[in-house]
C-alpha positions as CSV (number, residue, x, y, z in Angstrom):
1,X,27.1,-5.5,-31.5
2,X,28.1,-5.5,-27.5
3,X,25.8,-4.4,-25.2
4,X,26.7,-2.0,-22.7
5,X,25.8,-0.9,-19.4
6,X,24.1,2.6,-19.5
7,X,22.1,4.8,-17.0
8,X,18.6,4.7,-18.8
9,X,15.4,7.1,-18.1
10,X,12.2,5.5,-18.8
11,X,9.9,8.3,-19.3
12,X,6.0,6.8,-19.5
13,X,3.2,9.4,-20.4
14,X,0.8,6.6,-22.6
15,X,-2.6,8.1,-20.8
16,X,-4.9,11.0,-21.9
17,X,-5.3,12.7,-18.1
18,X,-8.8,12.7,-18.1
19,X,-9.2,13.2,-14.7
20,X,-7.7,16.9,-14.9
21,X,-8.9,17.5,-18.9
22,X,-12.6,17.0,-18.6
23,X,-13.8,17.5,-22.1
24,X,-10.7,18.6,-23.1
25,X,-8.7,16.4,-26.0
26,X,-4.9,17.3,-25.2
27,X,-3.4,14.7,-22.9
28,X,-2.3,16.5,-20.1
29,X,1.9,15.6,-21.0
30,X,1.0,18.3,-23.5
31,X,-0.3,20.7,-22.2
32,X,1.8,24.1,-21.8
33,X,3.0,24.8,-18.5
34,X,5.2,28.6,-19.0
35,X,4.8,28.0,-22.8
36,X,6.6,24.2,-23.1
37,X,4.8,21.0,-22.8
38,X,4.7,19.3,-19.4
39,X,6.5,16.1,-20.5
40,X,9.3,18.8,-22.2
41,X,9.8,20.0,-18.5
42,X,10.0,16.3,-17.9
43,X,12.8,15.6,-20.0
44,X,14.7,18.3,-20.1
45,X,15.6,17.5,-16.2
46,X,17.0,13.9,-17.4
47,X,18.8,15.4,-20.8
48,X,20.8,17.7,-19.0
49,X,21.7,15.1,-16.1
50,X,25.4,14.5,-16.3
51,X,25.2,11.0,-15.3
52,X,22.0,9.5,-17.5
53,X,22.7,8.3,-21.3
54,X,19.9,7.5,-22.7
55,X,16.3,8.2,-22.7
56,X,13.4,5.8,-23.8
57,X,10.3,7.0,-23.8
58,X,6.3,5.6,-24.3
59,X,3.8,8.4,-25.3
60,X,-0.1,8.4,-26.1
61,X,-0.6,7.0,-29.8
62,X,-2.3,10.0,-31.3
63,X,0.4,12.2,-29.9
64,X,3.2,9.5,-30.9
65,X,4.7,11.8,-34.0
66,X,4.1,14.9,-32.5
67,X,6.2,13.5,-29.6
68,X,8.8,13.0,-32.3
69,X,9.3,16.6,-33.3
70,X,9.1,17.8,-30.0
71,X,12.1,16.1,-29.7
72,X,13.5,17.2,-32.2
73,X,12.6,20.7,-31.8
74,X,13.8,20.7,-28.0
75,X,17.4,19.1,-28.8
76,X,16.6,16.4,-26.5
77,X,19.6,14.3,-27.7
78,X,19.6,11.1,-25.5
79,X,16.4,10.3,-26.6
80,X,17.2,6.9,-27.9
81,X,13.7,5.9,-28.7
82,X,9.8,6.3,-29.0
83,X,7.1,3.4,-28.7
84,X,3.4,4.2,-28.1
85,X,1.9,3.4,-24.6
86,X,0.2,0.3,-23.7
87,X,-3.6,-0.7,-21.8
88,X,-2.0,0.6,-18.8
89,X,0.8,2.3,-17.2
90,X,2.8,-0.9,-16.3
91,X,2.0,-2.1,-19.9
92,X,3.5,1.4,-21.4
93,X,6.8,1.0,-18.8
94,X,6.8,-2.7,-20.3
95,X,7.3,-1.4,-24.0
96,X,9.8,1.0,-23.3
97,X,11.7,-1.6,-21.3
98,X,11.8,-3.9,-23.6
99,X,12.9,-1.0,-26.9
100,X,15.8,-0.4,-24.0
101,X,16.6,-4.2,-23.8
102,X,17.4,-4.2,-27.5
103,X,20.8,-1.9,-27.7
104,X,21.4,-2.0,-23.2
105,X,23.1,-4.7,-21.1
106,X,20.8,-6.2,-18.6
107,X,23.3,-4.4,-15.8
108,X,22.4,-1.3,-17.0
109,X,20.3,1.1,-14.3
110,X,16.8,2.2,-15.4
111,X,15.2,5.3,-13.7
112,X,11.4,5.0,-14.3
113,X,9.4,8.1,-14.1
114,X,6.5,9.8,-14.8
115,X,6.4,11.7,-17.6
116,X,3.6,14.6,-15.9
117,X,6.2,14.7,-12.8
118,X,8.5,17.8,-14.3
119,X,9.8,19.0,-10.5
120,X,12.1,16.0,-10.2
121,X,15.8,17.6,-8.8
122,X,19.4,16.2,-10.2
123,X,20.2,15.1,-6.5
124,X,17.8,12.5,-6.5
125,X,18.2,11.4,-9.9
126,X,21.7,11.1,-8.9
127,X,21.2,9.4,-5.4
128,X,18.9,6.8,-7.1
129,X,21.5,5.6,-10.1
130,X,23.9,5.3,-6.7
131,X,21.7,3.3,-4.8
132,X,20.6,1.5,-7.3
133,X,24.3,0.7,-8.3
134,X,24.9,-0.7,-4.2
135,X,21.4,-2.2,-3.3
136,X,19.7,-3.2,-7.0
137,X,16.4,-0.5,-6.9
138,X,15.8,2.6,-5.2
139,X,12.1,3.8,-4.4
140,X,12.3,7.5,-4.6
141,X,9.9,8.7,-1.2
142,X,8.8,11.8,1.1
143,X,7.6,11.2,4.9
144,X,4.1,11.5,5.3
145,X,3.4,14.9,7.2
146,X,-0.2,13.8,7.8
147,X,-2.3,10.8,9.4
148,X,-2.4,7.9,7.1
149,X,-6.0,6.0,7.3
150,X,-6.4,2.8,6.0
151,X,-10.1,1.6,5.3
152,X,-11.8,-1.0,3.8
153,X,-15.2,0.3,3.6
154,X,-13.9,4.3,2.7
155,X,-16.1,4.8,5.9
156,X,-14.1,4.1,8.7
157,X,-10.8,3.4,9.5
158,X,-9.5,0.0,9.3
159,X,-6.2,1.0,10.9
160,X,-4.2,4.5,11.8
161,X,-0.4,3.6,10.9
162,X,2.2,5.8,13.0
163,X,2.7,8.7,11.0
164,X,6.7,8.1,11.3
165,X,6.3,4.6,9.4
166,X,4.4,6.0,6.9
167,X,5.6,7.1,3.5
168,X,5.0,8.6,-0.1
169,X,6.3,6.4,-2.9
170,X,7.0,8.9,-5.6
171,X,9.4,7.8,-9.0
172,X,12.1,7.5,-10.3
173,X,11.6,4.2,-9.2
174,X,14.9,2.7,-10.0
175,X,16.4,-0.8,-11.0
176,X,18.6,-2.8,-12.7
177,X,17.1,-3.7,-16.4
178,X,16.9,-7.5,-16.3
179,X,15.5,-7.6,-12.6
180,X,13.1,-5.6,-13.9
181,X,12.2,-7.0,-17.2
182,X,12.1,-10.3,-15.1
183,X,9.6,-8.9,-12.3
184,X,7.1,-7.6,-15.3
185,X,7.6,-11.2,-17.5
186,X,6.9,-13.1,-14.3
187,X,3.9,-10.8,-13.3
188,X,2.0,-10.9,-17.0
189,X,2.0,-14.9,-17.1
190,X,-0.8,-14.6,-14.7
191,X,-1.8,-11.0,-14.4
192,X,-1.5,-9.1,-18.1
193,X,-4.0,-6.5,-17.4
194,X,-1.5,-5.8,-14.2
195,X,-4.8,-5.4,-11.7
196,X,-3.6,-3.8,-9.2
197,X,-0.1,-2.8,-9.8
198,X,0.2,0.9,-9.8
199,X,3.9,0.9,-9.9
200,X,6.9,-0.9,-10.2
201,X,7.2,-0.6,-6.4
202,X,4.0,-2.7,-6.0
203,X,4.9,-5.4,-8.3
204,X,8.4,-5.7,-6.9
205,X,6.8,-6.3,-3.2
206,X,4.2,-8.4,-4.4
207,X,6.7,-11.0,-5.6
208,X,8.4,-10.8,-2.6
209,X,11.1,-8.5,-3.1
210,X,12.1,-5.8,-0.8
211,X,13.5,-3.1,-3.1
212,X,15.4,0.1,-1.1
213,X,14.2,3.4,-0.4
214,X,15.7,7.0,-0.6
215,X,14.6,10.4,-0.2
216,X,13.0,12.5,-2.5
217,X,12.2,16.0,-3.1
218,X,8.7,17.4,-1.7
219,X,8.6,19.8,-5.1
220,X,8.4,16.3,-7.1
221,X,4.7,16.0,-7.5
222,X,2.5,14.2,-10.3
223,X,0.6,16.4,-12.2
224,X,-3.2,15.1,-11.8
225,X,-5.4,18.0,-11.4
226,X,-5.8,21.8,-12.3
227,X,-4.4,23.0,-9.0
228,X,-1.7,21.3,-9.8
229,X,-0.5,23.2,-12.9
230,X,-1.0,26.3,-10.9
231,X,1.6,24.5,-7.8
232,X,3.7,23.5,-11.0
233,X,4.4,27.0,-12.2
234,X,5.2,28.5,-8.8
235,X,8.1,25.3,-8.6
236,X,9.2,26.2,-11.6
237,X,9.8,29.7,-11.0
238,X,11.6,28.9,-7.5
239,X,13.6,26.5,-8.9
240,X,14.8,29.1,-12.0
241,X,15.4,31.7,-9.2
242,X,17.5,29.6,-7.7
243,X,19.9,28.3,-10.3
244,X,19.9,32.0,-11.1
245,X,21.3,33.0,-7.9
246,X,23.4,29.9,-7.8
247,X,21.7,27.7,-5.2
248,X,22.2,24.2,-5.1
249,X,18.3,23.0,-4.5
250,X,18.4,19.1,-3.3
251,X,16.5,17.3,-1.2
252,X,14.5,18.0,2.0
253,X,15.6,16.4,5.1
């Protein structure tokens, strides 16, 4: 069978969230944010996404067959396929990445993204598949609207960036699927535990590649902590008000 070129979300949601949890067991892609899982929210935003065919995703191996039904329950039809995460984050991406390699071309465009970042608007996931198709990749970011320190020591400032250099690296974090099937082969030859890659950003720009940036929506945060569930339902509620009264909501400016 031919492979062919697709627009592919990699949704990766392989860790437990212990730093908003505490002693709590549910990973925090579970838990229920206006009575649907976070990584539901998640997907629902790339399902209904006129221009994205398939979905991969890598989930926490005890949730890995509850994950299935929730699929199935939600209708969450270009789901393509399920793996369990890996030791980290790049290693879950990895696994999915390669499940897509399978049945995609290596043209194809992958959108990366984190499965606890449910805010994510159809703009940018549309502005990243179009830069992605004209420059190879497509960083989704936000301007920093405060001082950026960099420190060595966590005591005092190495150095004070200007503010109008300086920005947030959010996801999708977009490329094409043998660039970036290359860039994680390359990187695990030497570095399998991926120390120090916290994104596909990183690892791109440590091997000396310069991947493109575009602007993303300020409402597209990472759910981390418990303030953040309570910021996530307000969003939510805009963003249904919105539709409702049929306005387009894109990205800031």
């Amino acid at each position: 069978m031919d492979k062919q070129k697709n627009n592919i979300a990699i949704i990766f949601a392989g860790g437990v969230g212990s730093r908003l949890n505490g002693a709590d067991t549910t990973p925090k892609q579970f838990l229920k944010v206006m009575d649907k899982p976070i990584i539901i929210h998640t997907l629902e935003l790339f399902q209904k996404n006129e221009n994205i065919d398939k979905i991969y995703l890598s989930i926490v191996e005890t949730h890995f067959e509850y994950m299935k039904e929730l699929v199935e329950y939600y209708h969450l039809t270009k789901v393509a396929g399920v793996t369990t995460g890996g030791k980290t984050g790049q290693d879950s991406i990895y696994k999915a990445l390669k499940m897509a390699q399978k049945e995609n071309s290596d043209d194809s465009i992958v959108l990366i993204h984190d499965g606890v970042r449910p805010n994510i608007t159809q703009e940018v996931i549309n502005k990243n598949i179009e830069n992605a198709e004209k420059y190879g990749s497509a960083i989704t970011c936000t301007p920093c609207y405060e001082t950026v320190l960099i420190s060595e020591t966590g005591k005092t400032p190495t150095s004070v960036p200007y503010r109008r250099q300086t920005f947030s690296a959010q996801a999708p974090q977009t490329f094409r699927l043998g660039d970036v099937l290359t860039a994680h082969e390359e990187e695990r030859k030497t570095n399998p535990d991926y120390t120090d890659i916290i994104d596909t950003c990183t690892l791109f720009k440590k091997q000396g590649k310069n991947p493109s940036m575009i602007r993303g929506n300020f409402g597209n945060i990472k759910i981390t902590t418990i303030e953040d569930l309570y910021i996530l339902r307000a969003l939510i509620r805009y963003r249904e008000d919105m539709e409702a009264f049929g306005f387009k909501i894109g990205v800031n400016r």
